[in-house]
N, C-alpha and C positions, 0 to 999 in steps of 0.2 A: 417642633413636634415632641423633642424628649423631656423638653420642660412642662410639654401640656402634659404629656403621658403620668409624672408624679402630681402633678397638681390633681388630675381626676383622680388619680390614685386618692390622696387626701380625700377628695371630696366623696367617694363612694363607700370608704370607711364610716364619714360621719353620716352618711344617707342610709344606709345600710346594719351599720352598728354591728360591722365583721371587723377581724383584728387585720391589722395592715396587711400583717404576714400572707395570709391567706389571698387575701385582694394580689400583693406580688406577684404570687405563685403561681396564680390566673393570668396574670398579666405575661412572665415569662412562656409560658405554655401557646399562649397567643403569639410571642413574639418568634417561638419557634416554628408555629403555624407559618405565618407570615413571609418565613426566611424561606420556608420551603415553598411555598406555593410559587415563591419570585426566582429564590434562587437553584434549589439542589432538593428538587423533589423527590430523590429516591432514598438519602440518607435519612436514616434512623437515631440513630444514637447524636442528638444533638440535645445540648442547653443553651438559656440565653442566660444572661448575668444582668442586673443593671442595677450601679452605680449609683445607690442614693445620696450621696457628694454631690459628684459632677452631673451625676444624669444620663452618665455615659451607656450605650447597650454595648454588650460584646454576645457575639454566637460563638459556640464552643461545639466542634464535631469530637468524637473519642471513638474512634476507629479502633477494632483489637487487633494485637499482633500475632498474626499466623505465620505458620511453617509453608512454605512452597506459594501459588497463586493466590491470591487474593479472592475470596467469592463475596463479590458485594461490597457498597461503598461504605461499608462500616466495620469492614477489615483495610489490614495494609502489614504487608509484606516486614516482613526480620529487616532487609536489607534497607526498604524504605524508611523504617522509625527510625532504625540504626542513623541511618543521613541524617533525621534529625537530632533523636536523641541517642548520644551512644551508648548510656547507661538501660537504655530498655531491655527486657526480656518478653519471650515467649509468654502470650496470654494476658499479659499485661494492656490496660489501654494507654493510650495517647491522650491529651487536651490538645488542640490543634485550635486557633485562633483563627476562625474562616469568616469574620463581622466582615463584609462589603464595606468598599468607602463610600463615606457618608449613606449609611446605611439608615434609610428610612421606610415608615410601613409603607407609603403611598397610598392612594384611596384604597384601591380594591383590598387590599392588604388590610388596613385600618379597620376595614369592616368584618376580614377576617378574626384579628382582634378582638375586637366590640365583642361577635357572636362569644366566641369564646369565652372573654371577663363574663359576659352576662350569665352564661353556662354556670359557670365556674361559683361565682356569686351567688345561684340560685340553685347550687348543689349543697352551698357553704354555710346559707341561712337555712334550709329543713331541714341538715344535720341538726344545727343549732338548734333550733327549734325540738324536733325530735327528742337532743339530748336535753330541754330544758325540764318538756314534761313529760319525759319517763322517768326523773328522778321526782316527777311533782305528781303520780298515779299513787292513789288513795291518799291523796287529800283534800282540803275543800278550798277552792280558787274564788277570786272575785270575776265577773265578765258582766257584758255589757251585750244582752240580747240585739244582734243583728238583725234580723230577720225569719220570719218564719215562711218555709218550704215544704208544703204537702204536708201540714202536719208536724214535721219536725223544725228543732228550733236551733237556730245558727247562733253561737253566743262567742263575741269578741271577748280573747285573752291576752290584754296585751297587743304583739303581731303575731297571734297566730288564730285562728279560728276552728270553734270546737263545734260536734254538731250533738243535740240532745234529743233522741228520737221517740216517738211517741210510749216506747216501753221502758224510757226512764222519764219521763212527766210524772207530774203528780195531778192527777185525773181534775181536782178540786181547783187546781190552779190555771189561771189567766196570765199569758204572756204575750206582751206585745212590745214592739220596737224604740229599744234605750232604757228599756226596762233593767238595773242593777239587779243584780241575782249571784248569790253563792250557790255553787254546783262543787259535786263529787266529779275527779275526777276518775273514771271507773277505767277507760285503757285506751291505750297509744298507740298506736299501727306504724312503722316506716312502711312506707306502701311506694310507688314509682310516681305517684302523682306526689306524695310528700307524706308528713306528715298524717295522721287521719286522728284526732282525738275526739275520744265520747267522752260526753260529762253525764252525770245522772242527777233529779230531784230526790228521784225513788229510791236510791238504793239505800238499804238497811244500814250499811258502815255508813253512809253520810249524818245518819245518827251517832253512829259510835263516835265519827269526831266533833262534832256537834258538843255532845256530852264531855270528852276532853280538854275542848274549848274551856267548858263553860265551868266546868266540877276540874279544880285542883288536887284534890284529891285522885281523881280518876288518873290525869297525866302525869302526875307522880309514884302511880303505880298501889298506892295506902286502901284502893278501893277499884277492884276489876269489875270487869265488865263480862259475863260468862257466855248469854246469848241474849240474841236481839229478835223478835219477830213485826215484822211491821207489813202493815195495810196501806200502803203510803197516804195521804190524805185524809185519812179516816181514825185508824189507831196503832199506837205501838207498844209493845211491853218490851223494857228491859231488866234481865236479870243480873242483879250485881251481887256481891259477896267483900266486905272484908277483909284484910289481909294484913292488919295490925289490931290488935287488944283497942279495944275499948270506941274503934269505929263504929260508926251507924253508917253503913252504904246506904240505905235509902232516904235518910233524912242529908247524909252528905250532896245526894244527889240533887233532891227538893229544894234545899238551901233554908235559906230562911224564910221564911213568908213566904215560900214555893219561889224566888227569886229567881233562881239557878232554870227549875224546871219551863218557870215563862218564859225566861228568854229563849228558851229551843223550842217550846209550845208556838210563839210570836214566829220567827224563823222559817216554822213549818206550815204555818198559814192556820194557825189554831186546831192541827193534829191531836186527839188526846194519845197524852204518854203516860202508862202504867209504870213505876218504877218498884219491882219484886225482889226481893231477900232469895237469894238462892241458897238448895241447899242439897248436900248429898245425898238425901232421900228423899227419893221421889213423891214420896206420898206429902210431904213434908212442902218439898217444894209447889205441888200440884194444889196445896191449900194455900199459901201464899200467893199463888199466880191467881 
């Protein structure tokens, strides 16, 4: 049994694509489970240990040391540690080595286990997940449209699943199942079911990065980006401005031969894009746009 127990270990690492550690740590928690359910189901304060050498498990009780009686089996008496150990003190714990011989899960146990790593593991992957894409909220991801629900559209990232609801679509566009698509990620939810990520067509930054993408200028900071208004589907104007001598923002934006602007044009399912000189006066700016 201790030798299956690291073998699934291994294998639910590479199934899973969680760090060992974690996978252990479920595994002990389970093994604690277990010890109690069979053996000393009122102790508290227990760990398991196990031995990735030998394979070996040990259960460890840490009983604290009180003044006068005992309340509960996760205290023990001055006099009693003292028996054991004579350098203890008041308040201090114990390790106390309580492994049964030939201590193993047995079924019922084993399935106590199992619940548990599974728990554990599916606690361990929507962290992950969570923590992948709240560092990856406002940017544009690659996915693979799963399905669509009522209208809203399920798109694979990766292992995680994003949903795009009908008020981030882009009205002009058709989507249907294994369809590639870049989406904005707009927000991340941890919620108790997991995870919850929206992606957006529509949203106006899915432009801005778009445009960063595509204009070196822009991600190198030589040509901003000041405001964006967009009609998803239909049109958008961005206003840019210069921020070195001898820039053109809007001809940097265009490219050459409009290069730069088609590829976002193409992208957004042949949106037009207005690309405007901004400027600190209004009146200025308002004949420009």
């Amino acid at each position: 049994m201790k030798s299956e127990l690291l073998s699934a270990v291994s294998q639910l690492c590479s199934e899973k694509g969680v760090p060992k550690e974690l996978v252990m740590e479920a595994l002990e928690a389970a093994l604690v489970s277990a010890y109690k359910r069979n053996y000393n189901a009122d102790a508290e304060a227990l760990t398991a240990e196990i031995d990735q050498g030998t394979s070996d498990v040990r259960i460890y009780h840490h009983p604290v040391v009180v003044e006068g009686e005992a309340e509960g089996p996760d205290q023990i008496t001055l006099a009693d540690a003292r028996a054991l150990d004579s350098s203890v003190i008041l308040g201090s714990e114990l390790s106390l080595d309580v492994t049964p011989p030939n201590f193993n899960l047995g079924r019922i146990a084993a399935q106590t286990a199992k619940q548990v790593v599974v728990q554990k593991l599916r606690e361990a992957e929507r962290k992950m997940v969570y923590d992948e894409f709240a560092e990856r909220e406002g940017e544009i991801v690659h996915g693979i449209v799963q399905r669509i629900e009522q209208g809203n559209v399920v798109v694979e990232l990766g292992r995680a699943e994003a949903l795009m609801p009908r008020s981030e679509q882009v009205p002009t566009e058709r989507y249907y199942p294994q369809q590639r698509i870049r989406v904005y990620v707009s927000e991340v939810n941890d919620t108790h079911r997991g995870p919850q990520i929206i992606v957006s067509r529509a949203h106006r930054f899915m432009l801005r990065r778009l445009f960063e993408q595509e204009v070196p200028e822009i991600y190198n900071g030589t040509v901003e980006i000041k405001a964006i208004a967009r009609e998803a589907g239909a049109r958008s104007k961005v206003a840019v401005v210069g921020r070195q001598a001898g820039i053109d923002p809007v001809g940097s934006c265009v490219g050459m031969r409009g290069v730069r602007i088609q590829n976002i044009v193409n992208e957004l399912g042949g949106e037009k894009i207005d690309v405007v000189e901004w400027n600190e006066d209004s009146a200025r700016y308002v004949s420009n746009a």
